[in-house]
Structures are given as structure tokens and as C-alpha cells.
mmCIF file of the C-alpha atoms, coordinates in Angstrom:
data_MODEL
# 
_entry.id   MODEL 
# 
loop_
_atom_site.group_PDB 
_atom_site.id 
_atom_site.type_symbol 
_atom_site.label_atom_id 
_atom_site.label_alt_id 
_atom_site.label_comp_id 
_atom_site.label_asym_id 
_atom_site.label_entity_id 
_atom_site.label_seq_id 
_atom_site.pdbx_PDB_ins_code 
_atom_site.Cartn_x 
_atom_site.Cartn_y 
_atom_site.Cartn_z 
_atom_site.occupancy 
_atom_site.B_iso_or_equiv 
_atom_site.pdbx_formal_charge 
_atom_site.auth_seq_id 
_atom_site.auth_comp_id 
_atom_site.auth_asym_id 
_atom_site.auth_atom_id 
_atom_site.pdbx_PDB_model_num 
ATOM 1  C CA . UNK A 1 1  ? -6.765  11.025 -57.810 1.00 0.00 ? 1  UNK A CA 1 
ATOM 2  C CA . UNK A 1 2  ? -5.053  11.967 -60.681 1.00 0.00 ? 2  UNK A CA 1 
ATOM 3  C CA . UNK A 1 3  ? -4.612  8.585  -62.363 1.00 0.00 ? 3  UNK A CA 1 
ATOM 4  C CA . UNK A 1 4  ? -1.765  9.094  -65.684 1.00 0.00 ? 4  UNK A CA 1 
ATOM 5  C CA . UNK A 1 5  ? -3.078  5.759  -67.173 1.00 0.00 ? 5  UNK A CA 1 
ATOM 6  C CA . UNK A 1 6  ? -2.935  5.049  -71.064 1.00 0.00 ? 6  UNK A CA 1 
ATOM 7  C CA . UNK A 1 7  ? -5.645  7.157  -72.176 1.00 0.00 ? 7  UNK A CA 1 
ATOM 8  C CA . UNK A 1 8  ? -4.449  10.141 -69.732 1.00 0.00 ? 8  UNK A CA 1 
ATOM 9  C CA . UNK A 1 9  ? -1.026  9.798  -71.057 1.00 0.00 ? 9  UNK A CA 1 
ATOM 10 C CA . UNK A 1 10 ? -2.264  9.204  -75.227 1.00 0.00 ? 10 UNK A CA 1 
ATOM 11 C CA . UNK A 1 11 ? -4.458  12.446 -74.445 1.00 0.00 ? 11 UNK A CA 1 
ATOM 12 C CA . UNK A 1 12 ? -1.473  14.370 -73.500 1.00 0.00 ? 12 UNK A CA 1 
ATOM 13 C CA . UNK A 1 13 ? 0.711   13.755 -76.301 1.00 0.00 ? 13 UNK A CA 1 
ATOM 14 C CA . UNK A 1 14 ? -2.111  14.325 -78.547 1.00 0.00 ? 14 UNK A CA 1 
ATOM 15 C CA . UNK A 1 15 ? -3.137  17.494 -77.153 1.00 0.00 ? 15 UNK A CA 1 
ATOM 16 C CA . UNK A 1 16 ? 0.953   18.360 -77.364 1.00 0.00 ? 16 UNK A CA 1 
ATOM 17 C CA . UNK A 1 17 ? 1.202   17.818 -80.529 1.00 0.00 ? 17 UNK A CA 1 
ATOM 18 C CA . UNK A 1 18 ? -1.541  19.474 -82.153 1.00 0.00 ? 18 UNK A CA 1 
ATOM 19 C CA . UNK A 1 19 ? -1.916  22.680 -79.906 1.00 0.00 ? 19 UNK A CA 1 
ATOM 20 C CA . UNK A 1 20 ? 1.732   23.465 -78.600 1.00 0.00 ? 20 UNK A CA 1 
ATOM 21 C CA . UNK A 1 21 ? 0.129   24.361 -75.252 1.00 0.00 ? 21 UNK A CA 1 
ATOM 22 C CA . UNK A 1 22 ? 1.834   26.866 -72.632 1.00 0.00 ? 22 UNK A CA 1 
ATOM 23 C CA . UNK A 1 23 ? 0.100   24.811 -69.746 1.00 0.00 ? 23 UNK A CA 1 
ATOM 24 C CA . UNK A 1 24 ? -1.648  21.406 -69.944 1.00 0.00 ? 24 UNK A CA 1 
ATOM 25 C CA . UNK A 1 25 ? -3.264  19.188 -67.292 1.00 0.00 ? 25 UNK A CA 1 
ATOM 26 C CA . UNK A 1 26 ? -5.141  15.888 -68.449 1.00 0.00 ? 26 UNK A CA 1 
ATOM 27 C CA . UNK A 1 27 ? -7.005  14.838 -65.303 1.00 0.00 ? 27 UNK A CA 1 
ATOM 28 C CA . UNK A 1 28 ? -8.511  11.088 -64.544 1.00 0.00 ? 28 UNK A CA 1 
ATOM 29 C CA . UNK A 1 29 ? -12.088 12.402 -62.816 1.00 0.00 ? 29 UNK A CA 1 
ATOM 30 C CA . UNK A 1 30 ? -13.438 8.454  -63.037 1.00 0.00 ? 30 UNK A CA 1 
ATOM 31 C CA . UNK A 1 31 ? -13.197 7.945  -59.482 1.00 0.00 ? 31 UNK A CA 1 
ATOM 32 C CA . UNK A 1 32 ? -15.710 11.326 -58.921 1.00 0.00 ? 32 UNK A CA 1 
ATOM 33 C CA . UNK A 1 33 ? -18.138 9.432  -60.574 1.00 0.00 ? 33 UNK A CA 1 
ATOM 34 C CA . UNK A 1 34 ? -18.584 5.910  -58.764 1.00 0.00 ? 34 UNK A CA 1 
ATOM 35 C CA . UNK A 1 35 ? -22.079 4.880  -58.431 1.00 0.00 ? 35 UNK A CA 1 
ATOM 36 C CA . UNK A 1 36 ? -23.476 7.163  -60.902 1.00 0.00 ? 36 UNK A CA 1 
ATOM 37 C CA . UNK A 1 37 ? -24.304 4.272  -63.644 1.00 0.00 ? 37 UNK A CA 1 
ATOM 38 C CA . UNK A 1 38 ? -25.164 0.700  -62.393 1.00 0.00 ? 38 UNK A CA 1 
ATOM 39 C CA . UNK A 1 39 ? -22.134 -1.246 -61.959 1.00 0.00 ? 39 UNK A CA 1 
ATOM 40 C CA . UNK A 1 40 ? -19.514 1.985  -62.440 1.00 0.00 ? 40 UNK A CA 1 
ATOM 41 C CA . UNK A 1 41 ? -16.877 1.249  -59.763 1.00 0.00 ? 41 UNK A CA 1 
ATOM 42 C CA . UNK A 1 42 ? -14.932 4.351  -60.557 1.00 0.00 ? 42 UNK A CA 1 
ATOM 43 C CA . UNK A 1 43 ? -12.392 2.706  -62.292 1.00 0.00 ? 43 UNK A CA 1 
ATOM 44 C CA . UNK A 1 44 ? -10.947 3.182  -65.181 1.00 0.00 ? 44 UNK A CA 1 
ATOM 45 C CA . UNK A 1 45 ? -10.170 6.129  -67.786 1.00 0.00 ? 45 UNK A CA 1 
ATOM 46 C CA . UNK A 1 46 ? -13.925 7.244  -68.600 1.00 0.00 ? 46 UNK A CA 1 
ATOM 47 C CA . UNK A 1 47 ? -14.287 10.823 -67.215 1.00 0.00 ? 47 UNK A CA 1 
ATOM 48 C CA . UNK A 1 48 ? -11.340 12.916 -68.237 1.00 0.00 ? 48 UNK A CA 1 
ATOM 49 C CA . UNK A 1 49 ? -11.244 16.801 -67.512 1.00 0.00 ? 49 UNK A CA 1 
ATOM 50 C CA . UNK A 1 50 ? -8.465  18.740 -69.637 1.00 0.00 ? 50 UNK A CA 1 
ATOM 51 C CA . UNK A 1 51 ? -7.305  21.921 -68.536 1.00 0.00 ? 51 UNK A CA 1 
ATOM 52 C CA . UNK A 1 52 ? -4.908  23.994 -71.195 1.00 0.00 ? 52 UNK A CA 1 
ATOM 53 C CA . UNK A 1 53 ? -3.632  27.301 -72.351 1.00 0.00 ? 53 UNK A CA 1 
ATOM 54 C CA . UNK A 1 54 ? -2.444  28.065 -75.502 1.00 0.00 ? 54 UNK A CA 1 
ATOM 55 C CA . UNK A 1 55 ? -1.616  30.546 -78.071 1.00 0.00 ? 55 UNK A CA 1 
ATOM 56 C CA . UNK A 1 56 ? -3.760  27.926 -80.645 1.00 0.00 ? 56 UNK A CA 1 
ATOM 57 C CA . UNK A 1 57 ? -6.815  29.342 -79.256 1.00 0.00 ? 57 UNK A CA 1 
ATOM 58 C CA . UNK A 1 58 ? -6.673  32.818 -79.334 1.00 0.00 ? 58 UNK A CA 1 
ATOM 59 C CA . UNK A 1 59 ? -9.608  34.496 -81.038 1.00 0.00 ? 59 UNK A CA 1 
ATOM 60 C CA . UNK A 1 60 ? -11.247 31.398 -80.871 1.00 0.00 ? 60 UNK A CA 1 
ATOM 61 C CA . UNK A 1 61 ? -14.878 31.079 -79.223 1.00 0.00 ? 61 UNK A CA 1 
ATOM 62 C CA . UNK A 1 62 ? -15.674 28.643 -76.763 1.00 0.00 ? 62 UNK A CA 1 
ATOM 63 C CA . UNK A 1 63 ? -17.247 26.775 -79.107 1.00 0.00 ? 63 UNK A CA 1 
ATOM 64 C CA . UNK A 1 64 ? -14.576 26.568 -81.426 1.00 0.00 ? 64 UNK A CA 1 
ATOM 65 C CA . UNK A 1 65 ? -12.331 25.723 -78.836 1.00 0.00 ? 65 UNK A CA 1 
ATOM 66 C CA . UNK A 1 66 ? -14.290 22.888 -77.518 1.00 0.00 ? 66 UNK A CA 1 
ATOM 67 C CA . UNK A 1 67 ? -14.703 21.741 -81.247 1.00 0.00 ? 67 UNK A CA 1 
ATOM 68 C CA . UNK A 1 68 ? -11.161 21.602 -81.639 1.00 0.00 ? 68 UNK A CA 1 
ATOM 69 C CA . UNK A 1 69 ? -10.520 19.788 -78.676 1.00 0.00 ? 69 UNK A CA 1 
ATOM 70 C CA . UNK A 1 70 ? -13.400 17.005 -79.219 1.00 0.00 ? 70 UNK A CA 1 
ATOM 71 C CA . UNK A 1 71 ? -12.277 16.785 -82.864 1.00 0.00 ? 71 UNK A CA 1 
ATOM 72 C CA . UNK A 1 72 ? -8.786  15.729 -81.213 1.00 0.00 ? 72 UNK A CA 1 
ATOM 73 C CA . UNK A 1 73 ? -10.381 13.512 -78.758 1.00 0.00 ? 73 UNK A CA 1 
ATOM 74 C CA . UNK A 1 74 ? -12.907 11.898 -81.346 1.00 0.00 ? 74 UNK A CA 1 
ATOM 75 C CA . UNK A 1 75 ? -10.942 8.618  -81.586 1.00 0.00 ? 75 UNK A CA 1 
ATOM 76 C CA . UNK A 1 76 ? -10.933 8.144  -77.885 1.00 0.00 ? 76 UNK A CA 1 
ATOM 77 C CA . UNK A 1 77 ? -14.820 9.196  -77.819 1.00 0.00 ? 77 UNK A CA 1 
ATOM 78 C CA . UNK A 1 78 ? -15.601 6.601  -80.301 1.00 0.00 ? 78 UNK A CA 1 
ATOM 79 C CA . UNK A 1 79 ? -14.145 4.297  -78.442 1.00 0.00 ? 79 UNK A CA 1 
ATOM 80 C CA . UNK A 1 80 ? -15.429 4.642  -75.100 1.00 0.00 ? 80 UNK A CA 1 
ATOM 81 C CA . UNK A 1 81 ? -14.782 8.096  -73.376 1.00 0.00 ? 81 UNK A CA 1 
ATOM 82 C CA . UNK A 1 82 ? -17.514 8.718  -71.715 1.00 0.00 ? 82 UNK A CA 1 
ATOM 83 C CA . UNK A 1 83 ? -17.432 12.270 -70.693 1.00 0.00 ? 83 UNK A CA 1 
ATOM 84 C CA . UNK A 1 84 ? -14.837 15.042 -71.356 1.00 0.00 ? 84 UNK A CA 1 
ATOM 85 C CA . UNK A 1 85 ? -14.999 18.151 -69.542 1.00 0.00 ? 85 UNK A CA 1 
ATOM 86 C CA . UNK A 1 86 ? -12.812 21.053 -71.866 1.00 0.00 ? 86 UNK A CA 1 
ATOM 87 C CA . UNK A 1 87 ? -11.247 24.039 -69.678 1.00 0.00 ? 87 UNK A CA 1 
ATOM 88 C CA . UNK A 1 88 ? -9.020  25.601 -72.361 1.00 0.00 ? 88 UNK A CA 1 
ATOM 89 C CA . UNK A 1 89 ? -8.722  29.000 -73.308 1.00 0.00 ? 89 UNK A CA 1 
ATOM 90 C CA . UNK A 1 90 ? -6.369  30.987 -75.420 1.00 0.00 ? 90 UNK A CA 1 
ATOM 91 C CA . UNK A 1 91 ? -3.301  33.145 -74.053 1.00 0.00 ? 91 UNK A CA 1 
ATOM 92 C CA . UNK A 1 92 ? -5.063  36.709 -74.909 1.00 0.00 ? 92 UNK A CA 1 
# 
């Protein structure tokens, strides 16, 4: 289920915009995780996987890259993302 709600969609153009990506895929995973926390239903925008390569990261280590990302991502984190999983790597 590959939900391209308001978060999915604000990700997106975020990501776009600050790392000119060759490929990018900004995946809803919510519904994966139903029943995991009292009361989760699945629904919503709270698990989001992103899956991107760019030139931006080349040279980069995998923590860098994953700082990068969350530092992006650090509004939406504050405000309620509750898990982002970061598959990015550089073009090289």
C-alpha cells in the first residue's frame, strides 16, 4: 500500500529539493505495522521508508547520509513521524 498522503507527498518535494535525486521513492509502510502499539490501526502517515539515489551522496558514509536525510526530515520527526527507514546511497 503505497499511500501518497500529505506527509508522503511534503517528503518528496523536500527530499527534491535539497538532494536533486536520480531516483526517489517515499513509501507509506503504516499499514505493515498495525497492532504493533495499542490502539495503532495502521493508519495514517507514521512509518515512512525512503528509497533514493543521488549524486548528493557520493563519498558520503552511511552515517552521513542518514544524517542528512533525518536533518531533512527533522520537522516531520518533531512532529510525529514515528519511524523512518533511510535506503539512500550515492551514484558511485
Amino acid at each position: 500500500m503505497n499511500d501518497k498522503g500529505p506527509l508522503v507527498s511534503q517528503l518528496e518535494e523536500k527530499m527534491r529539493k535539497a538532494f536533486n535525486p536520480l531516483s526517489l521513492e517515499i513509501i507509506n509502510e503504516s499499514h505493515l505495522h498495525a497492532g504493533h502499539q495499542p490502539g495503532f490501526d495502521g493508519g495514517g502517515e507514521s512509518h515512512i521508508r525512503v528509497r533514493m539515489v543521488a549524486d548528493h551522496f557520493n563519498g558520503m558514509s552511511r552515517v552521513n547520509i542518514h544524517r542528512a536525510v533525518n536533518q531533512i526530515c527533522a520537522e516531520e520527526i518533531a512532529a510525529g513521524l514515528h519511524a523512518l527507514a533511510i535506503d539512500v546511497k550515492g551514484t558511485e
